[in-house]
N, C-alpha and C positions, 0 to 999 in steps of 0.2 A: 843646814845647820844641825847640830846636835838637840837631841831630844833626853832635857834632863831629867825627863820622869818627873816633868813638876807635877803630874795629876798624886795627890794622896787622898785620894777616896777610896773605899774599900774594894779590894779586888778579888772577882770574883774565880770561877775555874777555868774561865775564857780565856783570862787577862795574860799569863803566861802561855803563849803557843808553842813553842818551842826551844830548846838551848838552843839551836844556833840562831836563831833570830834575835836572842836576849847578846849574843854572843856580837852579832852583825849591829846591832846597835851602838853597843859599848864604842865599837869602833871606829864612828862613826859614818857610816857606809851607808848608803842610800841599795832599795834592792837592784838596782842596775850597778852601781859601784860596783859592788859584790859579784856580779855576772862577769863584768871585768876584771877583778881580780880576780876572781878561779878563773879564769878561759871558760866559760858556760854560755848556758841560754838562762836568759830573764826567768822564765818559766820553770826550771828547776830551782833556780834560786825563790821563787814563791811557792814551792813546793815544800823545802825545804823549810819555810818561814811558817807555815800555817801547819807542820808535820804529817802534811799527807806523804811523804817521803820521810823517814830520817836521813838525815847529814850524815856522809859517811866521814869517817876518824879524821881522814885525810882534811876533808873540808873545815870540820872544827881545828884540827890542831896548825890549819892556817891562821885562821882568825887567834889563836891564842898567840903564835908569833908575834902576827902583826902590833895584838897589842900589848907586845911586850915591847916591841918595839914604842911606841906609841909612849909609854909610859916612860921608857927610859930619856925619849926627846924631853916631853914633858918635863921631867927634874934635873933636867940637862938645862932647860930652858928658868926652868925657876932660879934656879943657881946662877945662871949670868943675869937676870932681871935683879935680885937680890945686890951684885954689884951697884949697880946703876940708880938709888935711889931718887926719887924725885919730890920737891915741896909744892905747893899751892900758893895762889896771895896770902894765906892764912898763914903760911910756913907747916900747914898739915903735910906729911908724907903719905906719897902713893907709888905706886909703880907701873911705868908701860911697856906692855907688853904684847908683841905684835903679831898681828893675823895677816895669814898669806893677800895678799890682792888681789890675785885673780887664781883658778885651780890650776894652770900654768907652773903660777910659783909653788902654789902647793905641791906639785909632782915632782917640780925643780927640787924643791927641797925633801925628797926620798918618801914621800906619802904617795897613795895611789889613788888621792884624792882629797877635794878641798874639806870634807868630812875629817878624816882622820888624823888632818893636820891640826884642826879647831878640837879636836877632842884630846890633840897632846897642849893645848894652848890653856887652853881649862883645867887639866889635871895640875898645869902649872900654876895658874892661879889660886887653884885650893895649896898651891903650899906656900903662898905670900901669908906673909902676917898684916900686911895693910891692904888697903887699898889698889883696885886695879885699873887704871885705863886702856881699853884698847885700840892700836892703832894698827892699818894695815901698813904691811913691807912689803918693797919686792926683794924678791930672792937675793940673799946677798947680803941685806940689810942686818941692821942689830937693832934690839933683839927678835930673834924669828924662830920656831921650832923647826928644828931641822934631825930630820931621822936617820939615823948609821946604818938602818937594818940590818944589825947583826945577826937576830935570829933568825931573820928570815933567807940571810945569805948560807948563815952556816946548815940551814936544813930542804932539804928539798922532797916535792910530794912525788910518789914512785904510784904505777897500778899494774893491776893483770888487765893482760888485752886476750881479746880471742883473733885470730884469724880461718880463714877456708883453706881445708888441706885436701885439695883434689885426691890425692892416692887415696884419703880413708874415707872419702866423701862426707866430713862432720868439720863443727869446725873443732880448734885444738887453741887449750890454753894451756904458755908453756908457763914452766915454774915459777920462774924466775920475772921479777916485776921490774917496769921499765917506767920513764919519765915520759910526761905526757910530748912533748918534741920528739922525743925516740920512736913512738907510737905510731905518733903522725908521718914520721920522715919515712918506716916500711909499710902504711898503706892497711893497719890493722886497726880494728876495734876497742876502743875504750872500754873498760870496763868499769863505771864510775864511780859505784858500791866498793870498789874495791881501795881507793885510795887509801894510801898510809904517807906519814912523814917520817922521814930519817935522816939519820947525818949524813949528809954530800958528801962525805969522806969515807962511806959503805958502799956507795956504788965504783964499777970497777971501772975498766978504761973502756969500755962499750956502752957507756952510763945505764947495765941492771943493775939491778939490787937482788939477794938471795937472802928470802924470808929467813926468820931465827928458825933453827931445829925446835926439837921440844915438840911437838904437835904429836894430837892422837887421833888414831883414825875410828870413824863410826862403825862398828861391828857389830852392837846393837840388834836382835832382831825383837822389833816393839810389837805389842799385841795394836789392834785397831783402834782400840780405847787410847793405848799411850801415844800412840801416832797422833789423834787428833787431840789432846790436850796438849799435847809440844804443836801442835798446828797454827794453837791458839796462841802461842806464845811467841810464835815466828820464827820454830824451831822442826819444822818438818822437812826430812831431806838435807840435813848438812850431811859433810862429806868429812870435815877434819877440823879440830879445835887447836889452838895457840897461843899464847898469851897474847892480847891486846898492848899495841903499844901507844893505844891512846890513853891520852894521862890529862884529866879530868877534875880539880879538884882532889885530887889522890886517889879515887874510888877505881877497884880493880873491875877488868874485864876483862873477859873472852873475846876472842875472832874466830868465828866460823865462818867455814868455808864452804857454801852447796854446789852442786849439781851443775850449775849454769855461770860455776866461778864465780857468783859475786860474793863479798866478804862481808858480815856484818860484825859488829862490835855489840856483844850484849854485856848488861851491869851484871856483877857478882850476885847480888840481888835478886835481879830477875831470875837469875837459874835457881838458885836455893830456894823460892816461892815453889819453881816448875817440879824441883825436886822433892819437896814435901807433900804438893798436890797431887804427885804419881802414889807417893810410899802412902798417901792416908786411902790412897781408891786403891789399894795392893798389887799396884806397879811396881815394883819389886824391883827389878832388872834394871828396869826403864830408871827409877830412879836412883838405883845403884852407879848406872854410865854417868849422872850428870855429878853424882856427887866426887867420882872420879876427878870428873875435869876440873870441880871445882878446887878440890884438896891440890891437885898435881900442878894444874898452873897458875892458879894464885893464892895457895893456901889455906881457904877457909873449908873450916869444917863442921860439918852439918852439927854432929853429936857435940858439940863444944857450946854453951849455953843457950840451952834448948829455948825457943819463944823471947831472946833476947832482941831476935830481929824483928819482931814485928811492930808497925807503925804504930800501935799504941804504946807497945811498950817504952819504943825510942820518944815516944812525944811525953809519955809518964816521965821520964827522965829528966824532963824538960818543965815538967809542974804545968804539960800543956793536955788538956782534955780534950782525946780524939772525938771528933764530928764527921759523917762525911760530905758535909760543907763547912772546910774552915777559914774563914776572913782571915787574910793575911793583908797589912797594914803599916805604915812607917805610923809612928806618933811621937806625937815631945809632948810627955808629960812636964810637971811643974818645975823639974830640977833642969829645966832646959838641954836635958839633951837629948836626941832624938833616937827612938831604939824600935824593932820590929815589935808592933801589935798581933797577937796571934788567939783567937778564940771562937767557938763554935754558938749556934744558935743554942740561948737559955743556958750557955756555960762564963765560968768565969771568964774575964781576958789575962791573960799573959804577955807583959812587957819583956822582953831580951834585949840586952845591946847587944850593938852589930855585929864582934864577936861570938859571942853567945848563937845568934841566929844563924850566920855561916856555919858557926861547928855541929847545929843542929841541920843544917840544909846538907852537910858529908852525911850525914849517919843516915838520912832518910835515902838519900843518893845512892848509898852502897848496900840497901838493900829491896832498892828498885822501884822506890817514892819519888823518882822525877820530877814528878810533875810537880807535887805540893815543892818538891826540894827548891826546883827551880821560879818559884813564887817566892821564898823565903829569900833564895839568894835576890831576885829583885827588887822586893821591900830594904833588905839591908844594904843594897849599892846605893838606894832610891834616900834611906836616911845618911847614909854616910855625908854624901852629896849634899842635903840641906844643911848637916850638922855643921860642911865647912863652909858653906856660903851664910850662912849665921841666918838661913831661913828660918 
């Protein structure tokens, strides 16, 4: 079943483990679903969930598909229920609307599980204006959510693999990134960190794909101090930077590339933090490369309103007073509608509605506040959700 985040008690720094886990939920996916749908093991998928791993690009900009997908059944589904009104003995109106019967029909009906079909079933229910009854269907029936996967057809996920090249004795990873069946079928090495999504319509008639140009190579030579401050950051040993084509809530990122082929995706944010942290211990150099990357491939620039980026200042913006424990909260004050509670120990609380809070959870996100970002963004899915079920 779906987990509608009925808990609204105060959440602590725990309570958000990770985006793709906030991400695996939404969708309704169980952590084996999720091992199923990527091709994995359980155990990376709980890796992934509790962030001892990050999720690479490729992995989240699945689940962003999927529930795009998911949502478009959903108002697909409210639209033909909306047809079909129904009265009570009272002559009250309600509406029914149906849930798969067994996870069969849910897979029948283009979900990759009985989770994700009840999480398009629900999205349709918050757009009734009365009353819902639900009944199961089988496949076939009216009304039933039924998913076109369009995004999920029109994009598919590419990686770098390595292989063993007896003549050089090492192994060799070639440029050009391939689908995971391509991988499998010559007998090489996944490379899992590396995932990316792209249009099906970029790969060529050998199913690779040839990353974008644009990348800059590390020529860098860092003192041992800037070495292990980029260490700390999880930036020791790349090999080449490129724009990121994971797309996030809009928030820009890099993709770098180390040593051992794997790709990570890091937030704008995060390098601009690594970059001032060099330039204030008179890293100079060190922090001259990163501010490079950041101006060339996503345009921000360091010298362009100085101490604009930092978590206070974004939460000042916000009439929110930084703590470093901040209670994030859904609440329905008196005017009945439900908006994100946000305030620190012995400070005032701050109400936002739900827009208000999402546009505050981008600004922390693109400058490398994750973690609080991703607490904000689940307080405001968490009210959204009450607001429409008239909790």
């Amino acid at each position: 079943m779906i987990d509608f985040g009925s808990n609204t008690s105060a959440l602590d720094e725990t309570s958000m483990v990770s985006v793709y886990d906030l991400l695996r939920q939404r969708c309704g996916l169980s952590q084996q679903d999720a091992a199923n749908f990527h091709n994995t093991r359980i155990d990376t998928i709980k890796s992934w969930c509790s962030d001892r791993r990050t999720a690479p690009a490729g992995a989240l900009d699945e689940l962003r598909d999927l529930y795009a997908d998911i949502a478009e059944a959903g108002r697909e589904l409210a639209d033909i229920v909306r047809l079909r009104p129904q009265t009570d003995e009272k002559g009250a109106l309600f509406y029914y609307v149906g849930t798969p019967l067994s996870v069969a029909d849910a897979v029948k009906s283009g979900f990759p599980c009985e989770g994700s079909c009840l999480a398009a079933v629900a999205l349709a229910v918050t757009m009734l204006s009365g009353p819902a009854k639900l009944i199961p269907q089988r496949y076939g029936e009216h009304p039933t959510a039924f998913s076109r996967q369009q995004r999920q057809t029109a994009r598919v996920t590419v990686y770098h693999f390595k292989f063993w090249d007896a003549s050089s004795g090492d192994y060799i990873v070639p440029e050009r990134k391939s689908t995971r069946e391509r991988i499998n079928m010559i007998g090489a090495e996944i490379l899992d960190d590396t995932a990316e999504r792209v249009e099906t319509r970029s790969l060529d008639n050998l199913g690779r794909y040839t990353p974008a140009s644009g990348s800059i190579e590390n020529h860098t030579d860092m003192s041992p101090r800037a070495r292990g401050i980029a260490k700390l950051h999880g930036l020791d040993g790349w090999v080449s930077a490129k724009p990121s084509s994971l797309r996030i809530d809009g928030v820009p990122r890099v993709a770098f590339t180390f040593r051992d082929g794997n790709e990570v995706h890091f937030e704008a944010g995060i390098l601009r933090r690594l970059a001032l942290e060099l330039s204030q211990l008179g890293e100079i150099e060190a922090a001259r490369s990163i501010e490079v990357i950041l101006k060339q491939l996503v345009g921000v620039n360091l010298r362009e309103a100085p101490g604009a980026g930092t978590r206070a200042a974004v939460l000042d913006r916000y009439r929110v007073v930084d703590h470093p424990r901040l209670n994030v909260r859904p609440l329905k004050p008196d005017d009945e509608l439900w908006r994100v509670a946000i305030s620190g120990e012995g400070n005032p609380l701050t109400a936002l509605d739900v827009a208000g809070a999402v546009k505050l959870a981008d600004e922390l996100m693109a400058i490398g506040e994750s973690k609080l970002a991703g607490r904000i963004v689940k307080a405001a899915a968490d009210a959204a959700e009450f607001q429409a079920r008239g909790a």
